[in-house]
Every structure is written in C-alpha cells, then in structure tokens.
BAFI-3210 file (N, C-alpha, C; in Angstrom, 3 decimals, decimal comma, padded with zeros to 6 digits):
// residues 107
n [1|2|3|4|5|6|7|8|9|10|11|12|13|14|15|16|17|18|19|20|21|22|23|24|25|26|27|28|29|30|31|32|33|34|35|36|37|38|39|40|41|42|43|44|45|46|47|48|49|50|51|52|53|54|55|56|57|58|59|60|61|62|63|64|65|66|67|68|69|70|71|72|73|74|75|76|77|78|79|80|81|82|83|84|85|86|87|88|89|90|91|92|93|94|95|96|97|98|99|100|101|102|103|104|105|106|107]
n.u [-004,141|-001,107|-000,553|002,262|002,761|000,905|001,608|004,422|003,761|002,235|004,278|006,302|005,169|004,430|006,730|008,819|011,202|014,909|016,343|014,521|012,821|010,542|010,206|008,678|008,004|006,828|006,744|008,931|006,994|004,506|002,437|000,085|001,587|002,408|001,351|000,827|001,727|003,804|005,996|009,044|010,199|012,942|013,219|014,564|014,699|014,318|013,034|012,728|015,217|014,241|013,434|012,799|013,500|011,139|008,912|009,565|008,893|006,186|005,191|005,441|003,974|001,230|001,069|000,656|-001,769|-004,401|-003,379|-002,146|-004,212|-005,058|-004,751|-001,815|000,396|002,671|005,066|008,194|010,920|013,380|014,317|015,792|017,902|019,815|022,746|022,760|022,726|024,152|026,162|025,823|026,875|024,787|023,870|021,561|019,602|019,089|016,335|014,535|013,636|010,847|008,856|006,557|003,628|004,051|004,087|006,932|008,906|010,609|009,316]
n.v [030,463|028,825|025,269|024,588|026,547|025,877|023,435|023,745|025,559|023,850|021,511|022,980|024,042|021,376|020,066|021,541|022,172|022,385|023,244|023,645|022,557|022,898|022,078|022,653|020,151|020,062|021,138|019,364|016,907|015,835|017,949|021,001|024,281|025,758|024,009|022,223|019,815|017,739|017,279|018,064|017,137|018,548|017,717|018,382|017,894|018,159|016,114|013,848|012,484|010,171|008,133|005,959|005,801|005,189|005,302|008,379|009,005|008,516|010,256|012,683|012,202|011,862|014,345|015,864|014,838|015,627|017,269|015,288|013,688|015,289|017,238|016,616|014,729|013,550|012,479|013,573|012,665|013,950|013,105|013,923|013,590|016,516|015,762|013,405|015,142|017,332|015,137|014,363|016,177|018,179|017,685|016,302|013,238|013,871|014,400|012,014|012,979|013,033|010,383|011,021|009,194|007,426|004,138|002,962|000,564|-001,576|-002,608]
n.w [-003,707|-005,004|-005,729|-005,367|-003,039|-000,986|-000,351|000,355|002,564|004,457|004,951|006,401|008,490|009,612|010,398|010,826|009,048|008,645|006,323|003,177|-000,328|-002,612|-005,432|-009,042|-010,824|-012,898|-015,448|-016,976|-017,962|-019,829|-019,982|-020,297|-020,053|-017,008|-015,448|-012,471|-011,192|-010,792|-008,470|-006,831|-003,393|-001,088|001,927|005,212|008,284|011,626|012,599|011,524|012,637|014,057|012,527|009,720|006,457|004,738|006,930|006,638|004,572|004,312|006,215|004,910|002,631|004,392|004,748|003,027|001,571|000,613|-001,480|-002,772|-003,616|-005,372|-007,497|-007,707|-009,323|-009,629|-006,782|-005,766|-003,308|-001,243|001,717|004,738|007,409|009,224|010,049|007,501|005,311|005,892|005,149|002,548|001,036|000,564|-001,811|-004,367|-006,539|-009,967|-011,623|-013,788|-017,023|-018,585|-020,321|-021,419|-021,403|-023,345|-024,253|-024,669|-024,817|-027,119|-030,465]
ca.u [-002,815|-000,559|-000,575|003,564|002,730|000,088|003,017|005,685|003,499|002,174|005,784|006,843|004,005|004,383|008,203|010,026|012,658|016,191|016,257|013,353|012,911|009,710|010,262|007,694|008,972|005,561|007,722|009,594|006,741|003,706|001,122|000,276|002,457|001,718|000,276|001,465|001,006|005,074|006,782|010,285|010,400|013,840|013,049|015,593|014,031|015,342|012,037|013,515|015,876|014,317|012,284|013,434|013,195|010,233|008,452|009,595|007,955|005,226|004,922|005,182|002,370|000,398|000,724|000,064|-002,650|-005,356|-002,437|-001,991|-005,662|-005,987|-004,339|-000,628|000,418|003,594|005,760|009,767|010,935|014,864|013,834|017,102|018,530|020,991|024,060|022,797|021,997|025,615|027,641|025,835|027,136|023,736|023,401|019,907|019,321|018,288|014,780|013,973|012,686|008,882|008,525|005,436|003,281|003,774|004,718|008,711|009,046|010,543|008,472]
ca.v [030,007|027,825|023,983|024,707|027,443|024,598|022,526|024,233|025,604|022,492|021,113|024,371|024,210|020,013|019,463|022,743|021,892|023,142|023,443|022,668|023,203|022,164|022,209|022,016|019,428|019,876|021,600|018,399|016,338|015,988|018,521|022,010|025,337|026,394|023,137|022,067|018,246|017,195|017,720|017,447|018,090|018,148|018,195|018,414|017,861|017,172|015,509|013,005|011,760|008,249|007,797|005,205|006,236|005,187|006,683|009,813|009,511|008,098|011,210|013,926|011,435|012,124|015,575|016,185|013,888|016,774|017,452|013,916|012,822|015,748|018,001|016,188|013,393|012,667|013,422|012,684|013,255|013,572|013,522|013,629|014,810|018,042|014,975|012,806|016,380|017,166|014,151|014,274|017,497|019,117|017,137|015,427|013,075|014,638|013,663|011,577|013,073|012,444|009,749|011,463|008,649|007,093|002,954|002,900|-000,484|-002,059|-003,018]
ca.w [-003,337|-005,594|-005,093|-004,598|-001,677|000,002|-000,051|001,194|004,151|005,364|004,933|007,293|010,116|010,642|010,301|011,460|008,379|008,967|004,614|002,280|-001,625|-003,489|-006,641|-009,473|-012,158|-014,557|-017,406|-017,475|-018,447|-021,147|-019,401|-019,874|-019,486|-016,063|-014,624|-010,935|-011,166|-010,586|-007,624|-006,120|-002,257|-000,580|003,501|005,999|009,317|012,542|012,979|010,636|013,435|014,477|011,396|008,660|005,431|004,174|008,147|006,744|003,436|004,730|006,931|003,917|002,360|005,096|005,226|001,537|000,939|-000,058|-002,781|-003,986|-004,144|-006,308|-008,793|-007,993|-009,889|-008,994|-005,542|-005,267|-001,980|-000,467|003,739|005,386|009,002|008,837|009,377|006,757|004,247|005,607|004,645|001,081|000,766|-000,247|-003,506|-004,571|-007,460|-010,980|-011,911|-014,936|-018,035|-018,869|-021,512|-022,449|-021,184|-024,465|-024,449|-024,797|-025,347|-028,379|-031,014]
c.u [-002,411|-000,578|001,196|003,313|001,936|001,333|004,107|004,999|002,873|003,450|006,636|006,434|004,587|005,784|009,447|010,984|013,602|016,164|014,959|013,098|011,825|009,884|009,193|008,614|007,942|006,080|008,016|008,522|005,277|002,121|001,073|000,948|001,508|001,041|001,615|001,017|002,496|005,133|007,734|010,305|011,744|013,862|014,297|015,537|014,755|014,124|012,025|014,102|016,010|013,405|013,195|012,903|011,644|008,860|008,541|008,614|006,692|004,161|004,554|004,160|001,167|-000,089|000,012|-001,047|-003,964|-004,613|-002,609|-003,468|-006,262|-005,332|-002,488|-000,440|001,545|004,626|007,144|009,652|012,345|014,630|015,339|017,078|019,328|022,195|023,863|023,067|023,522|026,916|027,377|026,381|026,149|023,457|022,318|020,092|018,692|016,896|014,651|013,316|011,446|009,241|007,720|003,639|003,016|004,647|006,165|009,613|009,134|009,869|009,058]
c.v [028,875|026,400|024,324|025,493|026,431|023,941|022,932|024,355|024,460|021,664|021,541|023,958|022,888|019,637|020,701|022,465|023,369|023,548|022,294|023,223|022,223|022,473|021,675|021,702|019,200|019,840|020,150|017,584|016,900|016,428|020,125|023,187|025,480|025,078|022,737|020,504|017,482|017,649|017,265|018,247|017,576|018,664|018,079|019,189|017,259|015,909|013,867|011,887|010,463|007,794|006,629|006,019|006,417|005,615|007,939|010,242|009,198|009,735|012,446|013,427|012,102|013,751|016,365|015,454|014,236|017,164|016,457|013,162|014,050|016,053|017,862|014,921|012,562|013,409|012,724|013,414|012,949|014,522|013,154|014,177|015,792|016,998|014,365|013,853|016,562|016,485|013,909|015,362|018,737|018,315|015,854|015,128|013,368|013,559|013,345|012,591|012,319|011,774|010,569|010,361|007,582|005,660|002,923|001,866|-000,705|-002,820|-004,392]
c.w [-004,283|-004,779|-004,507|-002,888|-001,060|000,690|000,803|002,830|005,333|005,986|006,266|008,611|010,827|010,829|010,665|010,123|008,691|006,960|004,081|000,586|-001,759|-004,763|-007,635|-010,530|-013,415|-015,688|-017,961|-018,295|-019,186|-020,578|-020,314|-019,800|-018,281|-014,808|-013,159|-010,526|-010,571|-009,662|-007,100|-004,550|-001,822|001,180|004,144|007,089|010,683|013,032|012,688|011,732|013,792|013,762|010,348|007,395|004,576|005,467|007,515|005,396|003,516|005,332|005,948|003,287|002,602|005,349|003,536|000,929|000,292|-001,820|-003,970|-004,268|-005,464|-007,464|-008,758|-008,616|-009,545|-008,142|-005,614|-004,444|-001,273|001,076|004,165|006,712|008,323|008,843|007,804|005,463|004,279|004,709|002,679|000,455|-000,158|-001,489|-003,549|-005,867|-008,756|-011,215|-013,277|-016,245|-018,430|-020,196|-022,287|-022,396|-022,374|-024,115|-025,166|-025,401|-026,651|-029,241|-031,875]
res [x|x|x|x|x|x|x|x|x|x|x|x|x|x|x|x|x|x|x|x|x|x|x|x|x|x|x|x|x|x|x|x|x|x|x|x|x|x|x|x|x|x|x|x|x|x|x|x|x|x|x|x|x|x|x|x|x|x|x|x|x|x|x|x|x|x|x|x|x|x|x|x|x|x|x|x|x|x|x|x|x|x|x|x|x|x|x|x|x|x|x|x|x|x|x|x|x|x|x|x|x|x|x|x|x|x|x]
***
C-alpha cells in the first residue's frame, strides 16, 4: 500500500471527512521520481467543530505519526468545518517551491 493510501484511510476511519484530498507534493521538491516524502492534506471534518486550529492539527499529527516518524518529511494541512470550507469557497493556499535544501541566503 502507498504511504498516500495509509494516509487517506486513516484520515477516513478517525475523522468521517465531509471532503478530503492528500496530495503528494514530492515532485515539487529535491527527492527522487516516485518518492512519497511531501504531503498536502485538505480535511474537512465535522469533527473539526470545537477544535482550534492547531487541536485539529494536532489531531491529524496524531493520527499519522507512523507516517511522519518515517518515510514523510513534510505535512501541510488545511482542517476546516464544511462552514468555514464553505465561506472560503473551496480554495487552499499554493505550496512553496522546494529550495532544494540548498542555503538561500545572500552571500
């Protein structure tokens, strides 16, 4: 089973989401073809409801933590209710381009 399919179904089983997208964002950065190390999840849970923000990421944390101790490197995460998912009208922040892990800073 793909690290994405782990993901999603854990995602599925503990949070019922009303909409969910994992997205793998590897391509973007300096790995691999094929590798499964990025990820973008977008939940949208009613589970969400009386959670604060960082409760909710806390919570996908927790549920992925076999993921992130191993072969993930890095997790974004847009946890919303169905109003909040509503009033944004579906739209999630684009994700950074990979430096490349290469020092950026001016010389």
């Amino acid at each position: 089973m793909t690290v994405q399919t782990e993901i999603e179904q854990k995602i599925r089983k503990s949070l019922s989401p009303v909409h969910l997208e994992v997205i793998n964002e590897s391509h973007m950065h300096n790995v691999p073809p094929g590798s499964e190390s990025h990820f973008k999840v977008v939940v949208i849970s009613p589970e969400f409801e009386t959670m604060s923000r960082i409760q909710r990421h806390q919570t996908v944390n927790r549920l992925l933590v076999k993921e992130l101790n191993g072969s993930v490197h890095a997790l974004s995460m847009a946890t919303h209710t169905a109003t909040e998912w509503a009033k944004s009208g579906g739209q999630i922040l684009g994700s950074p381009l990979c430096k490349g892990g290469k020092n950026t800073s001016p010389e």
